[in-house]
N, C-alpha and C positions, 0 to 999 in steps of 0.2 A: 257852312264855314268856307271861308274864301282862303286860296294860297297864293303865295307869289314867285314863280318858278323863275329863276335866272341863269341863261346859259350863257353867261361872262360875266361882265363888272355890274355893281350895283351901285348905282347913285342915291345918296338922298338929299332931298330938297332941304334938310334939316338937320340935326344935331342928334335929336332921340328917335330910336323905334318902341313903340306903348304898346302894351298890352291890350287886348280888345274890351279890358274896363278900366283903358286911360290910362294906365299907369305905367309909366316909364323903365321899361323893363332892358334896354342898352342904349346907353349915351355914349356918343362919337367924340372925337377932339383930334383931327388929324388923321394921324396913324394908331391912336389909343382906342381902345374899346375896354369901359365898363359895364361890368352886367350888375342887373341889381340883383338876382336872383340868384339860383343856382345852375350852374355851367357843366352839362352834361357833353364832353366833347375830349377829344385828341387834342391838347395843346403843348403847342411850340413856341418858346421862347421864354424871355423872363416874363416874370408875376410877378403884380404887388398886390398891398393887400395884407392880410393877416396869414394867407398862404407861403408870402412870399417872406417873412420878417418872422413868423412865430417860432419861437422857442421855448415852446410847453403846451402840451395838451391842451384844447380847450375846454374838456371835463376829463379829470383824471381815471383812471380804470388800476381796478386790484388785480394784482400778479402774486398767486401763493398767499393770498390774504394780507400780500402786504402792497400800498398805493405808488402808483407810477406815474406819473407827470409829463416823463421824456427829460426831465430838466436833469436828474443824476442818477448812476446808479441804483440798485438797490440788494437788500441780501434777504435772503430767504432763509425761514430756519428750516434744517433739515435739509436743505442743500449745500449751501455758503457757509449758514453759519449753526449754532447749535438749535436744536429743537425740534420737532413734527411739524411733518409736511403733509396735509392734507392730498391725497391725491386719488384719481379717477383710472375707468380703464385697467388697462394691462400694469402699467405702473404701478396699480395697487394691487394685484395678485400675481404680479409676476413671480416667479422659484426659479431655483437652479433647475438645470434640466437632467431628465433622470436618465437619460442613457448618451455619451458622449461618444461618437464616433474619434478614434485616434488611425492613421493610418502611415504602412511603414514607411519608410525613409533610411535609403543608402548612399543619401548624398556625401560628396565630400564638402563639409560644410559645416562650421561652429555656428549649430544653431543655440540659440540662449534657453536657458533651463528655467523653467513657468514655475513656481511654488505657489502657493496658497498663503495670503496671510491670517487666518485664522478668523477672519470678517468676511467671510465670502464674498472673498479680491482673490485674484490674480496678478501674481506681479511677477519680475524677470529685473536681474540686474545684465543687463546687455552687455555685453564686452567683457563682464568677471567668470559667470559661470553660466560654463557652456560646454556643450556636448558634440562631437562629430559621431555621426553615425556610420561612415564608411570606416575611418579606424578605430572605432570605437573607445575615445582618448574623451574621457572626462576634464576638464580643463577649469581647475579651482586655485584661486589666487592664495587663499591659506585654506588649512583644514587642521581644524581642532577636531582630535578624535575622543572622545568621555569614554570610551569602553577599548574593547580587544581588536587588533585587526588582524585577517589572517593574508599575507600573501600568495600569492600559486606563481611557480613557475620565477621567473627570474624579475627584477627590481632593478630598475636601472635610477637613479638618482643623480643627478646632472646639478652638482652644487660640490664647493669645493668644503663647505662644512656642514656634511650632511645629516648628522645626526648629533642631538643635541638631547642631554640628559638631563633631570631636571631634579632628579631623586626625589628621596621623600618626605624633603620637605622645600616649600617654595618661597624660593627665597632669590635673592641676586647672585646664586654660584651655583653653575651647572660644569657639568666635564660635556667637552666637545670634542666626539670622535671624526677627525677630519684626514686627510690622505694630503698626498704629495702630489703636483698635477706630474698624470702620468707619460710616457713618452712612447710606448709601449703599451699592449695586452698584459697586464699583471694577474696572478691566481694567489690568493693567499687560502690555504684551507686550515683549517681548524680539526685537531686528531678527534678519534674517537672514544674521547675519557672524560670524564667532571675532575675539573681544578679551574685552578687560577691561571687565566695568563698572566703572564710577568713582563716587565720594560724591561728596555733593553738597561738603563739606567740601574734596575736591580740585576741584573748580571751582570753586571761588572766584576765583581768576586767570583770566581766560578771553582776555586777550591774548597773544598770540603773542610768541614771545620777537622778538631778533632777529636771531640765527641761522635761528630757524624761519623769519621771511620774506624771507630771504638765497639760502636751499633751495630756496625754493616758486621767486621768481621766476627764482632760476639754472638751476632745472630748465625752467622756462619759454623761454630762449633755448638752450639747448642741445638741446633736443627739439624745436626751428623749423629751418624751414629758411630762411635768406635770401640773399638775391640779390644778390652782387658787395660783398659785408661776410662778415665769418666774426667768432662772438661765442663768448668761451671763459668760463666761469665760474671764476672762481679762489675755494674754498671757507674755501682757510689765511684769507685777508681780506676776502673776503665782496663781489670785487667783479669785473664784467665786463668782458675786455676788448672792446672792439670793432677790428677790422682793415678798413678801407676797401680796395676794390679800385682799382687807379693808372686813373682814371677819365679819363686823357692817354694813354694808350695805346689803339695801333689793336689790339683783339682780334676787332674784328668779322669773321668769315667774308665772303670775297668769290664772289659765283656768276656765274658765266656765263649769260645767257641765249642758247640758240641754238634753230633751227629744224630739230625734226626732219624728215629724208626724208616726202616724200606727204605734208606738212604744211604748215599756212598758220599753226603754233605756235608761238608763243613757249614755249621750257622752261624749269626753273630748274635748274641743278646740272650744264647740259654733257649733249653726248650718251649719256654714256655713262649716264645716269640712265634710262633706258628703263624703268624701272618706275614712273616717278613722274610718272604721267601725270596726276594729282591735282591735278597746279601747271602744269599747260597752259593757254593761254590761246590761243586762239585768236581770230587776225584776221581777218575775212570783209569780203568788200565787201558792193554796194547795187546800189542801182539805177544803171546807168551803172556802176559803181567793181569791178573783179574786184582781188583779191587772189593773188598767183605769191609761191612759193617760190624763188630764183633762186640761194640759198647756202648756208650753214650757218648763216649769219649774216644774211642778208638775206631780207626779204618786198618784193615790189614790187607797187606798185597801180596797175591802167590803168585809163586814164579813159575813157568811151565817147566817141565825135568826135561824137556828138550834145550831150553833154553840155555840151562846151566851144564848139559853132558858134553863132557872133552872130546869123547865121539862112542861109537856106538856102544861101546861095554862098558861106558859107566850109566851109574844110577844113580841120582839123588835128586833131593828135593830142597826147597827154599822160601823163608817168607822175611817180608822184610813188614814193618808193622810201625804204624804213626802212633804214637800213645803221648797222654800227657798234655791234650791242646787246649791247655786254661791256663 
């Protein structure tokens, strides 16, 4: 086999270079070169040709079992459009992965919050809900809550109508508990009892009826206790009666005072009170004067005969005697 090495320009005597069985394998015209063949090489510049102009495959080829041309689109079911997608590889046994590294973060930074759609997807609404991890500030454009929420600690609420009622039944009328913008730190507290708050619109009256001070003071003697009057409250006409006790009548208790045995006592209530030595009074004498027990009823007091002598040559004696104390 013969070659022909050229180290510059190549002339030829001719228009064609042939293949070594004659056959015309590049035809010249100029600056133009035709190959009849197939053209293994680096080129530069324009091409004609079916290279140069085609627009469509020259045998079509399947993509997902469906035919491709080059000339338009196409849709695949089970990708694009509905249906099974035949597929090979990892694409056809791929799974979610069974252990998912998460790692922390203290950035300051509203990262977007990843949910699940329930089709094992991943999706995120950027910009609506989102979460800073350095302040820890959940950031949700509405929030429909279906159950209880419990707050800790203080609520701050940055809306001039902030809480809106919706009661128990849903309808177009809610009461909306809203404030005044404030100018100042304001404290309202709420006491420590179950009632009703009231508007200020229901106080406007702030006199008692007068039934109400009928109540008040009827409750006032009926919850008294008094002494020899009995007071009844009659509600149907709002008025008290009073009952006086027969203040002409003897209801006074009458006692006996007597002297207990081994005693120089006066008691109150009769011997037979022996426990009520509390109301004993005992009589004693002095100097000169003794004090005797002589009855049940009698204390007798002797006198000393010094006590009662004019001076030395008289003599006599003395008793002076309580009797009769009932």
């Amino acid at each position: 086999m013969q070659y022909v090495y050229c180290d510059g320009d190549l002339k030829l005597g001719g228009n064609d270079i042939k293949a070594s069985d004659g056959t015309t394998a590049i035809t010249t015209s100029g600056a133009n070169v035709t190959v009849a063949g197939t053209l293994t090489a680096d080129v530069t510049g324009d091409l004609t040709g079916n290279a140069d102009t085609a627009t469509a495959l020259a045998t079509a080829r399947n993509i997902g079992g469906v035919s491709f041309d080059g000339t338009a689109n196409i849709d695949l079911p089970g990708v694009n459009t509905a249906g099974n997608q035949n597929t090979s590889g990892n694409a056809d046994t791929a799974t979610l992965a069974s252990t998912v590294t998460v790692s922390n973060s203290t950035a300051n930074t509203n990262f977007p919050v990843v949910f699940h759609d329930e089709s094992n997807a991943l999706l995120d609404d950027t910009g609506a809900l989102r979460y800073n991890p350095s302040t820890g500030t959940l950031l949700v454009p509405n929030l429909n809550v279906a159950g209880t929420t419990t707050q800790v600690n203080t609520v701050t609420m940055e809306a001039a109508n902030a809480i809106v009622f919706e009661g128990a039944t849903s309808d177009a009328h809610e009461t909306t508990l809203t404030i005044t913008d404030p100018t100042a730190d304001r404290t309202i507290t709420l006491p420590d009892s179950s009632g009703t708050v009231a508007l200020t619109s229901q106080l406007s009256d702030t006199q008692l009826s007068t039934e109400q001070v009928q109540d008040i003071v009827g409750a006032m003697f009926t919850g008294n206790t008094e002494t020899r009057i009995s007071a009844t409250y009659q509600d149907a006409d709002g008025t008290i009666d009073l009952v006086v006790n027969d203040m002409t009548a003897n209801d006074n208790t009458q006692y006996d005072f007597t002297v207990p045995g081994g005693t120089t006592a006066l008691r109150l209530g009769g011997l037979t009170a022996s426990g009520n030595t509390n109301d004993d009074v005992t009589l004693s004498g002095g100097t000169n004067l003794t004090a005797v027990r002589t009855s049940e009823t009698q204390i007798t007091f002797n006198v000393d005969d010094a006590f009662l002598k004019n001076d030395g040559d008289d003599t006599t004696t003395g008793t002076i005697t309580a009797a009769g104390l009932n």
